[in-house]
Each structure stands twice: as C-alpha cells, then as structure tokens.
Biopython code that builds the backbone (N, CA, C, O; Angstrom):
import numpy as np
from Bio.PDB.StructureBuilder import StructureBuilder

atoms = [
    (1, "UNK", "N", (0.849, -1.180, 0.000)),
    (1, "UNK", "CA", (0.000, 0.000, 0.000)),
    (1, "UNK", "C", (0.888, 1.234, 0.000)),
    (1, "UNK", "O", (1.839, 1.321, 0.776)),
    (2, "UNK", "N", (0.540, 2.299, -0.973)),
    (2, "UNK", "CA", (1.827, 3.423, -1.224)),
    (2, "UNK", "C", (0.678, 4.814, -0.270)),
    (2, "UNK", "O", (-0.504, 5.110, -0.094)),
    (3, "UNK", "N", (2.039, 5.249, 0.080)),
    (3, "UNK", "CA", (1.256, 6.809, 0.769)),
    (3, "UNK", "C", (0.070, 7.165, 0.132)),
    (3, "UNK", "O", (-0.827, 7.462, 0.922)),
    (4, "UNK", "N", (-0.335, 7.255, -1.550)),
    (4, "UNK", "CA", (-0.820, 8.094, -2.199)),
    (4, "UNK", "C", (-2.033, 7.432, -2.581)),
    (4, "UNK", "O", (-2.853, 7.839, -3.403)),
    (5, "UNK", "N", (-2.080, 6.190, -1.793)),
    (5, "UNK", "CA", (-3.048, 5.305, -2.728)),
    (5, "UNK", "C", (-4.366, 6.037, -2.312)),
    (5, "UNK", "O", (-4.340, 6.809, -1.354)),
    (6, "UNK", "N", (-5.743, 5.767, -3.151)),
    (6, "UNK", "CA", (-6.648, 6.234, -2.945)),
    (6, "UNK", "C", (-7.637, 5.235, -3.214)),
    (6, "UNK", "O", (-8.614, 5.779, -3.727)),
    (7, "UNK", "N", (-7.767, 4.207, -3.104)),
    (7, "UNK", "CA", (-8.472, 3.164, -2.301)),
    (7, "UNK", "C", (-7.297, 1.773, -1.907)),
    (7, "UNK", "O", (-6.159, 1.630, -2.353)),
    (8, "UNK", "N", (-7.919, 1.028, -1.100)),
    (8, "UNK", "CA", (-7.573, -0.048, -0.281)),
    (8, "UNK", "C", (-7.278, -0.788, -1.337)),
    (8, "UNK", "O", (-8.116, -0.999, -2.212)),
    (9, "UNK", "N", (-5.754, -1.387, -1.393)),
    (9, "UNK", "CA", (-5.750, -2.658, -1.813)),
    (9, "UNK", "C", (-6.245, -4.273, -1.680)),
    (9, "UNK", "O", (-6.080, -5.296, -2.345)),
    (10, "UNK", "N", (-6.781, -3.991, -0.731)),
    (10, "UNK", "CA", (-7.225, -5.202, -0.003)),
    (10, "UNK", "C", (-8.736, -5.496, 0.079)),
    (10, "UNK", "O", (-9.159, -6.608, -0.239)),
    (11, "UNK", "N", (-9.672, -4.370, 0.563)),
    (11, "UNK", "CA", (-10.788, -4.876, 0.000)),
    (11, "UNK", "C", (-11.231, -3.430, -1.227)),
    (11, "UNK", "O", (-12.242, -3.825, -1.808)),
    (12, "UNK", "N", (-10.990, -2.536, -1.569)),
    (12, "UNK", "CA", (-11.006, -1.850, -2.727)),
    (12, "UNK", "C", (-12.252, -0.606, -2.308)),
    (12, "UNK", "O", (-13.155, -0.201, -3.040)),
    (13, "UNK", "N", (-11.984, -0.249, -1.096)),
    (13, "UNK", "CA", (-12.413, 0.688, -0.740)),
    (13, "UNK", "C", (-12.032, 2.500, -0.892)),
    (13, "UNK", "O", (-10.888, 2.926, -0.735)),
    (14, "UNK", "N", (-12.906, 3.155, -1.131)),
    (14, "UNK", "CA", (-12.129, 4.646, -1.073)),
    (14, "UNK", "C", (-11.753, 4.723, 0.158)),
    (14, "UNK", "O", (-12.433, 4.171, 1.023)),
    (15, "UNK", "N", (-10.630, 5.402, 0.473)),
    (15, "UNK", "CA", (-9.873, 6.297, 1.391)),
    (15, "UNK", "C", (-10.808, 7.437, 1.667)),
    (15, "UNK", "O", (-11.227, 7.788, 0.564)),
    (16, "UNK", "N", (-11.342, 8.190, 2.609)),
    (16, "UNK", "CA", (-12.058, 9.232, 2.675)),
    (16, "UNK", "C", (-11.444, 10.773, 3.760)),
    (16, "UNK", "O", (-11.615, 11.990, 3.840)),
    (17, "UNK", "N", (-10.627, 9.589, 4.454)),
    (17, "UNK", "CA", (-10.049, 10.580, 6.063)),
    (17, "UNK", "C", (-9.111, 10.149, 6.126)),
    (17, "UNK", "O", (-8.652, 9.135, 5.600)),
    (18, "UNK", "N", (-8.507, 11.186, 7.076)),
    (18, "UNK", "CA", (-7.293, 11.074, 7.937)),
    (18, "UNK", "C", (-7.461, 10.698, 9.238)),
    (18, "UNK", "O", (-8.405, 11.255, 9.798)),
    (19, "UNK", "N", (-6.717, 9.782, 10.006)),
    (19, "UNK", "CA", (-6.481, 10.096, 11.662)),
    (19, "UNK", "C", (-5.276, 9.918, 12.285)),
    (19, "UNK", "O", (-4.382, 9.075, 12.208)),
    (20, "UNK", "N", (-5.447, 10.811, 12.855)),
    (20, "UNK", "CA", (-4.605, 11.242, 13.720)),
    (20, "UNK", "C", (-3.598, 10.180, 14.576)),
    (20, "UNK", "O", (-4.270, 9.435, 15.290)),
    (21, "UNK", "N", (-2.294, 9.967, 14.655)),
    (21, "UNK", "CA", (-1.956, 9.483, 15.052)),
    (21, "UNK", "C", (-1.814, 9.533, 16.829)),
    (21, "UNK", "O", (-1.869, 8.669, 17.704)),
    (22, "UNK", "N", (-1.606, 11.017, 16.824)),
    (22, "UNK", "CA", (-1.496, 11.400, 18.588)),
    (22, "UNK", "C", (-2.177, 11.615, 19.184)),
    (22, "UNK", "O", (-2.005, 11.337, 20.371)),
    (23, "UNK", "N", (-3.803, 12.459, 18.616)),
    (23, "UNK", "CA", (-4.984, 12.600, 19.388)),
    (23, "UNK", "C", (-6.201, 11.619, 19.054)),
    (23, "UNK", "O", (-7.095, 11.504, 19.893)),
    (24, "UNK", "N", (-6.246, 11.104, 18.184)),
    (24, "UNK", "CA", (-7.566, 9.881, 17.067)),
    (24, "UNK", "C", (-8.445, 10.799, 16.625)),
    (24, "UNK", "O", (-9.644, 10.522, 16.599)),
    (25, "UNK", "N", (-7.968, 12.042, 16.208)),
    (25, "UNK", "CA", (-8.738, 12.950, 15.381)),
    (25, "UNK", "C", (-9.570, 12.316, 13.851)),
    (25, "UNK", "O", (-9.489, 11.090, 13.781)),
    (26, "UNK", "N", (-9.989, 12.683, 13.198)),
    (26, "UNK", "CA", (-10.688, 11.782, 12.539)),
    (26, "UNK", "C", (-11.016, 13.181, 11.441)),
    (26, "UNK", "O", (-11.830, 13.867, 12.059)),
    (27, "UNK", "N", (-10.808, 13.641, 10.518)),
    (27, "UNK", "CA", (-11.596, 14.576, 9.319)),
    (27, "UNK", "C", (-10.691, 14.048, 7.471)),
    (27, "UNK", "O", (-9.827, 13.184, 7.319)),
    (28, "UNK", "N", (-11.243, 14.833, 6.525)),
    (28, "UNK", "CA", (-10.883, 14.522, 5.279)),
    (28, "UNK", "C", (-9.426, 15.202, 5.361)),
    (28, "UNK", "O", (-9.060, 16.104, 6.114)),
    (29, "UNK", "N", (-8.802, 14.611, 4.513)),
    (29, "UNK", "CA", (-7.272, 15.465, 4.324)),
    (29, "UNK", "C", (-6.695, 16.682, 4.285)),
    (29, "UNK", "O", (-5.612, 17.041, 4.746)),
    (30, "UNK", "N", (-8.040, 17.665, 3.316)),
    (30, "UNK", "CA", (-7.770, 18.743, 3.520)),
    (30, "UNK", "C", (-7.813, 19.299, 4.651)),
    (30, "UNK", "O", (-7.630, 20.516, 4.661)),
    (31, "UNK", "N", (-8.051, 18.639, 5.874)),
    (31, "UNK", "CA", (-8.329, 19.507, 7.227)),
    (31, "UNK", "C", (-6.908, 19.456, 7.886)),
    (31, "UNK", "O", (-6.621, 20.039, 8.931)),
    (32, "UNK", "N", (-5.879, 18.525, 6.988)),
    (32, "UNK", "CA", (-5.082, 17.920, 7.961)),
    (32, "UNK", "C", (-3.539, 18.721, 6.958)),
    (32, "UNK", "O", (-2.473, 18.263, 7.371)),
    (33, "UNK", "N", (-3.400, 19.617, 5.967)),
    (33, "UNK", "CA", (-2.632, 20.391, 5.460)),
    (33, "UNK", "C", (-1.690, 20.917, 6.498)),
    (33, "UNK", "O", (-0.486, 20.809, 6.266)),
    (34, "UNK", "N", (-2.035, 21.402, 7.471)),
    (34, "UNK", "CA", (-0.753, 22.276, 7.918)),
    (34, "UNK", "C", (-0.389, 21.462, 9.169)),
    (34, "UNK", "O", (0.572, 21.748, 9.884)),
    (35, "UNK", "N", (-1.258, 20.381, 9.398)),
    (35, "UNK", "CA", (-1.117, 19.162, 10.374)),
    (35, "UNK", "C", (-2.574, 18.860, 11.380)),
    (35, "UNK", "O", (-3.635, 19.361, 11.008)),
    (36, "UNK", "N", (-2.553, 18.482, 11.949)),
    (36, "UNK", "CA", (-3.741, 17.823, 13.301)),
    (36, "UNK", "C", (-4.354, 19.098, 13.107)),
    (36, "UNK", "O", (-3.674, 20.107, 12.922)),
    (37, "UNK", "N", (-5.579, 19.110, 13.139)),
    (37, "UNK", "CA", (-5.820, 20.749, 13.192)),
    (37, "UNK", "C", (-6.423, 20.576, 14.894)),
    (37, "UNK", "O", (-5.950, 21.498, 15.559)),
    (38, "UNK", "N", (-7.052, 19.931, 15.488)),
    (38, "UNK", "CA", (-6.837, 19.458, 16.609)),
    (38, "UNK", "C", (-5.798, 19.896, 18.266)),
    (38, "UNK", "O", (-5.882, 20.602, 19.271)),
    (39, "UNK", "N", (-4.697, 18.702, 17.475)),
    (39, "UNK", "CA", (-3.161, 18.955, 18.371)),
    (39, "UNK", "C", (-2.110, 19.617, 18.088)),
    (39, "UNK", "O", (-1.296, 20.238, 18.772)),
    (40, "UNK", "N", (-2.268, 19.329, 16.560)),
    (40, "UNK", "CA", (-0.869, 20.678, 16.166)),
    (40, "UNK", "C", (-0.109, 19.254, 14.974)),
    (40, "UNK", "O", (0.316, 19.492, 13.843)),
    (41, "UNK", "N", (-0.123, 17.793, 15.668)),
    (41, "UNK", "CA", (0.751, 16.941, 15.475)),
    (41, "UNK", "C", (0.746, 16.636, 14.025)),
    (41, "UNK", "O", (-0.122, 16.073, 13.357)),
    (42, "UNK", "N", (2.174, 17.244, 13.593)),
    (42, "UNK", "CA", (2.793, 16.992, 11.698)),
    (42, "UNK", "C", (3.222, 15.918, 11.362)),
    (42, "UNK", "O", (2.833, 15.543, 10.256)),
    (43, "UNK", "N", (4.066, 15.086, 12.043)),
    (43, "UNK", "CA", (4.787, 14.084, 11.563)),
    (43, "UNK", "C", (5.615, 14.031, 12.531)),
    (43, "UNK", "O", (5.333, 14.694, 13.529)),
    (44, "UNK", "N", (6.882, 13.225, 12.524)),
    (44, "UNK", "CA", (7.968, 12.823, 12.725)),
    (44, "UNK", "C", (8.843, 13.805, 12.282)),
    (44, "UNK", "O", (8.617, 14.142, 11.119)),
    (45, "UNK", "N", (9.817, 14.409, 12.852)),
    (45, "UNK", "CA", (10.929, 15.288, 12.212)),
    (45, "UNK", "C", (11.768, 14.493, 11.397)),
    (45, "UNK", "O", (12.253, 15.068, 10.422)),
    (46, "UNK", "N", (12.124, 12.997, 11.619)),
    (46, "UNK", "CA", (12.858, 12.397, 10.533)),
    (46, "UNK", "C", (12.072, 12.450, 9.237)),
    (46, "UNK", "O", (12.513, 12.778, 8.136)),
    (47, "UNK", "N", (10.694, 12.030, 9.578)),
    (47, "UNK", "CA", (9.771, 11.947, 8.350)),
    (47, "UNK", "C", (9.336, 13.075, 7.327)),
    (47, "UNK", "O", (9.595, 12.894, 6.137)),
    (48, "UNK", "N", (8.819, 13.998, 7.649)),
    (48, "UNK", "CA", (9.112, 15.404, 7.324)),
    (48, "UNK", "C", (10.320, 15.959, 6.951)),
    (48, "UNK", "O", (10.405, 16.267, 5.763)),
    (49, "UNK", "N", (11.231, 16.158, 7.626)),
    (49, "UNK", "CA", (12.186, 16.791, 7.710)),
    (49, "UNK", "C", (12.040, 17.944, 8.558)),
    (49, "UNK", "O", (12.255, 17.847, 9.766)),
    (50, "UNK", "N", (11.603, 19.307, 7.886)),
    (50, "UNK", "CA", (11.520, 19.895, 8.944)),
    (50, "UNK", "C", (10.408, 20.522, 9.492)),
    (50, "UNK", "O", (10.330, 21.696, 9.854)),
    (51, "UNK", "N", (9.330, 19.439, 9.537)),
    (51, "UNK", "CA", (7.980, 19.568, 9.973)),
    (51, "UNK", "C", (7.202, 20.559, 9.012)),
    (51, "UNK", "O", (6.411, 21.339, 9.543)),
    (52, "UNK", "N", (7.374, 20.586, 7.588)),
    (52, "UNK", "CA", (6.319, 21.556, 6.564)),
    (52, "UNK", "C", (5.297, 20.729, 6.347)),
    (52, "UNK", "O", (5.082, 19.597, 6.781)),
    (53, "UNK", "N", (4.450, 21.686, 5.345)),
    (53, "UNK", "CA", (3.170, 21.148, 5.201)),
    (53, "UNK", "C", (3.750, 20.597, 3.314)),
    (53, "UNK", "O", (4.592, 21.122, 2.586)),
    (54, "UNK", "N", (3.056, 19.646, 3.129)),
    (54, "UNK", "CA", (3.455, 19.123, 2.287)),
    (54, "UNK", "C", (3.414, 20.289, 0.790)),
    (54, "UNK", "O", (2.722, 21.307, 0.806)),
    (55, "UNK", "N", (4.081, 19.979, -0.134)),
    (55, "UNK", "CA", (4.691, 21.236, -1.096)),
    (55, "UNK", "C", (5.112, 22.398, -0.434)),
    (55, "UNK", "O", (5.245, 23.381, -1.163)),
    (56, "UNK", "N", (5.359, 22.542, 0.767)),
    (56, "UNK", "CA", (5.750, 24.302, 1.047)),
    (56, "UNK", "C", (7.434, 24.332, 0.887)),
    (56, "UNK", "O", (8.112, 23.325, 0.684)),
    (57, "UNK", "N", (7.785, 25.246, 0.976)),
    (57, "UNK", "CA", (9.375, 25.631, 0.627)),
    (57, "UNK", "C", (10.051, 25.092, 2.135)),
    (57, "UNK", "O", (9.800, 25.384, 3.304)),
    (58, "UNK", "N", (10.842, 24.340, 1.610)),
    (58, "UNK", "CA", (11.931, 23.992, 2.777)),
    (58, "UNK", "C", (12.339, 25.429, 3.640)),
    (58, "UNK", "O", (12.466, 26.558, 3.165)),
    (59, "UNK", "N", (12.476, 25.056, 4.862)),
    (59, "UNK", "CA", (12.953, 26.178, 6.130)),
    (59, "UNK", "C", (14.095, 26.206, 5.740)),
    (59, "UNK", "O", (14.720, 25.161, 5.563)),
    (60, "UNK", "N", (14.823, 27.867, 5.432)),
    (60, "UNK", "CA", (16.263, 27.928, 5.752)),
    (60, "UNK", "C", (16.818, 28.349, 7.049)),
    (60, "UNK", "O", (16.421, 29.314, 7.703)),
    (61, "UNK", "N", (17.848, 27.478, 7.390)),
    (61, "UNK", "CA", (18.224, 28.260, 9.364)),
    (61, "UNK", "C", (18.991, 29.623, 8.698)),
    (61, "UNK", "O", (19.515, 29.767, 7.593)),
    (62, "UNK", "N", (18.844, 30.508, 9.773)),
    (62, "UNK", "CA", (19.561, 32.199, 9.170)),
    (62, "UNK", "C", (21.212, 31.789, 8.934)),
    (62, "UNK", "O", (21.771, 30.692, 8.961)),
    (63, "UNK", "N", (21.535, 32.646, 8.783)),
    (63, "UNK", "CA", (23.242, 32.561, 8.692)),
    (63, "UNK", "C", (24.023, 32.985, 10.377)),
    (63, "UNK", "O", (23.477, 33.748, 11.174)),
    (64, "UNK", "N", (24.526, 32.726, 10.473)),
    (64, "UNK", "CA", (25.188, 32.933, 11.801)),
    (64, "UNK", "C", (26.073, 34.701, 11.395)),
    (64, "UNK", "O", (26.726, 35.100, 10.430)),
    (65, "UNK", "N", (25.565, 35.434, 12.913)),
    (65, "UNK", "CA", (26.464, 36.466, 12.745)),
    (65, "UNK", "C", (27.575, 36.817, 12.049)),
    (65, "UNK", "O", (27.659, 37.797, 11.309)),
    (66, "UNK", "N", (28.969, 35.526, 12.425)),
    (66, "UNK", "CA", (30.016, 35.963, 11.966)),
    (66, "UNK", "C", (30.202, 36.142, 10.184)),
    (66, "UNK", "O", (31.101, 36.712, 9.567)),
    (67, "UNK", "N", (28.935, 35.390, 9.651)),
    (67, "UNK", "CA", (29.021, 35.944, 8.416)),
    (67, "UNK", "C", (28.798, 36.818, 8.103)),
    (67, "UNK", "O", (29.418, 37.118, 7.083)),
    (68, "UNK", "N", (28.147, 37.540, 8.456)),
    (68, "UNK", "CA", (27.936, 39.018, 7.999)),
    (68, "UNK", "C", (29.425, 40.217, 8.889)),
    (68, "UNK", "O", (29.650, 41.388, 8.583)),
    (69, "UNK", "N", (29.975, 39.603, 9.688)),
    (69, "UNK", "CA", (31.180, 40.291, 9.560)),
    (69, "UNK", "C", (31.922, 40.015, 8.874)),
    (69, "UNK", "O", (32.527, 40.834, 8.183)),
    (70, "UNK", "N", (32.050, 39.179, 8.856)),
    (70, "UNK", "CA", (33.464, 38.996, 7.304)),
    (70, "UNK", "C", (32.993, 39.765, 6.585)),
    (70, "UNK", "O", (33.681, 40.757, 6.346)),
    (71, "UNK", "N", (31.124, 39.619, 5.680)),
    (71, "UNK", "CA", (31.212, 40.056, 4.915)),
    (71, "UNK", "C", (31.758, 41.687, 5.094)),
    (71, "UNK", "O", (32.688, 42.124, 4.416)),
    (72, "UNK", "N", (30.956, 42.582, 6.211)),
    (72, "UNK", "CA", (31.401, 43.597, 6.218)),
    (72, "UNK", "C", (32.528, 44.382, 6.320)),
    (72, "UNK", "O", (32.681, 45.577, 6.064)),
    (73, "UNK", "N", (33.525, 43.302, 6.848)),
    (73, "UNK", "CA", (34.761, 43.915, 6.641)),
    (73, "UNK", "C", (35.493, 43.891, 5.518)),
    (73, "UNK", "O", (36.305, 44.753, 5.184)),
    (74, "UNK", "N", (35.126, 42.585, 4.734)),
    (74, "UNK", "CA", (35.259, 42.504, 3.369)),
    (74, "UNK", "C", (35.661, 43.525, 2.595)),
    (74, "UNK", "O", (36.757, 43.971, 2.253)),
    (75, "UNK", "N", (33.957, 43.942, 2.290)),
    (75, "UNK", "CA", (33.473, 44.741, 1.392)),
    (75, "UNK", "C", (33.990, 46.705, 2.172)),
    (75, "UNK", "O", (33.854, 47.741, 1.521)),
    (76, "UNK", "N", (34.358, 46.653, 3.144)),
    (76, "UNK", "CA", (34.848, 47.795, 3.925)),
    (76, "UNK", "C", (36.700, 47.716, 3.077)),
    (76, "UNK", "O", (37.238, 48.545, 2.344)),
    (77, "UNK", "N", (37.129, 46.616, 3.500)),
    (77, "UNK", "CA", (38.478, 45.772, 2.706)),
    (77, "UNK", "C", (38.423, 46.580, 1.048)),
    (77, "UNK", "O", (39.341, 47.357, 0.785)),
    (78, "UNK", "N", (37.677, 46.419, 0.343)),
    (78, "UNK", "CA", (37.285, 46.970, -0.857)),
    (78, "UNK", "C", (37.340, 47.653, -1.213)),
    (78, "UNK", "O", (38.056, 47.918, -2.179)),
    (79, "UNK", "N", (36.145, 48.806, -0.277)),
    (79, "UNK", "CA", (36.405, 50.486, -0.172)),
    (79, "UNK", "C", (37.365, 50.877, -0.219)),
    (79, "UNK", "O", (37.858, 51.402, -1.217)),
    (80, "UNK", "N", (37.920, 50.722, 0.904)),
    (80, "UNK", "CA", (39.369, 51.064, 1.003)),
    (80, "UNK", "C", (40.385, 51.034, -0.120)),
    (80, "UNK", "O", (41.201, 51.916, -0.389)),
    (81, "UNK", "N", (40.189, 49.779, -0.782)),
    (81, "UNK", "CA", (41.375, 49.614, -2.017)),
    (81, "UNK", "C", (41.163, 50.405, -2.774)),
    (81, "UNK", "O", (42.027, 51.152, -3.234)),
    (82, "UNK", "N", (39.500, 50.426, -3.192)),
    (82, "UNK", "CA", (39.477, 51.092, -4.158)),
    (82, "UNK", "C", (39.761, 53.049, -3.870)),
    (82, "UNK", "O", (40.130, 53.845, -4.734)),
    (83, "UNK", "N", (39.486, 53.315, -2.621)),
    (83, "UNK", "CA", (39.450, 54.952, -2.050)),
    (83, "UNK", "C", (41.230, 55.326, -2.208)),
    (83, "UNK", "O", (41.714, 56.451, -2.326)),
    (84, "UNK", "N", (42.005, 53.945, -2.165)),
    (84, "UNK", "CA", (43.213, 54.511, -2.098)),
    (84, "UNK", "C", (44.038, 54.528, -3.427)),
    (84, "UNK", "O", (45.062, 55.209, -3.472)),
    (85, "UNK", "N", (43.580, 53.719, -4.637)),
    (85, "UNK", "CA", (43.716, 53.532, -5.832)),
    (85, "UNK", "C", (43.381, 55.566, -6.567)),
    (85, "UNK", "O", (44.131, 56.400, -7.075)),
    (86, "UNK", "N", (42.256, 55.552, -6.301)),
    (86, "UNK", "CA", (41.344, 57.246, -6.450)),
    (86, "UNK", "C", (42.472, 57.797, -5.909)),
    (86, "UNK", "O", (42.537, 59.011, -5.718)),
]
sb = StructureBuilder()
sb.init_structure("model")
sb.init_model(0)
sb.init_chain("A")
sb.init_seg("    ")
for serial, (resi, resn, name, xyz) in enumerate(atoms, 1):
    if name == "N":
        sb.init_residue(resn, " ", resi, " ")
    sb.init_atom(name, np.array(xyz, "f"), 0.0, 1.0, " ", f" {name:<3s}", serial, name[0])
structure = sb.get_structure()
C-alpha cells in the first residue's frame, strides 16, 4: 500500500479521512494540510524533515552572525582599495 493510494488494496475501498496518530482525530485530508488541526501533530521530524506542510518551501536556518562580519569587513576591505587607488 503506497502513501498516495486512494483506495484499499485489499478490499477496494475509497480512502475518505485522515487520523490522527497522537490525538484519534478523525476529518478529510484537507483539514489535515498544515497538520492535526486538533493537536498541532505533523509528523515525525525524521519523516518530514523539517515539519512543513506538504509542497511548502523547505525552512532555511539564518546565517550565523560571523558571516555578515566577514562580509562587512570585506566589502569595507574593498572600499578602502578602491578609495586609495582614487
């Protein structure tokens, strides 16, 4: 039986709902898009990854401070060459 199937292999029934694994919530799929509408509960973080709703854009983590100093001293690095070139 594949994630996507949309009736039962076994006795050849439609699929109609979702339930809930953590609370036994019980509605059609669309209720269940951004997760449990219920408990909150998305998935598994291994399973997911990083807990989205299915098609949404992967989470990027920010960049850590020290990158943006390099960059700024960088590009300060730059100025300079170029202010003393002038």
């Amino acid at each position: 039986m594949g994630r996507n199937d949309k009736v039962c292999p076994h006795c050849g029934r439609f699929f109609s709902s979702v339930l809930c694994p953590r609370c036994g919530y019980t509605a059609h799929a669309s209720k269940f898009i951004g997760g449990c509408p219920v408990c909150g509960y998305s998935g598994p973080v291994e399973e997911h990854g990083a807990r989205n709703a299915p098609g949404a854009p992967d989470r990027v983590e920010p960049l850590p401070a020290w990158v943006f100093i390099v960059a700024g001293l960088l590009v300060l690095g730059a100025l300079a060459a170029l202010l003393s070139v002038l």
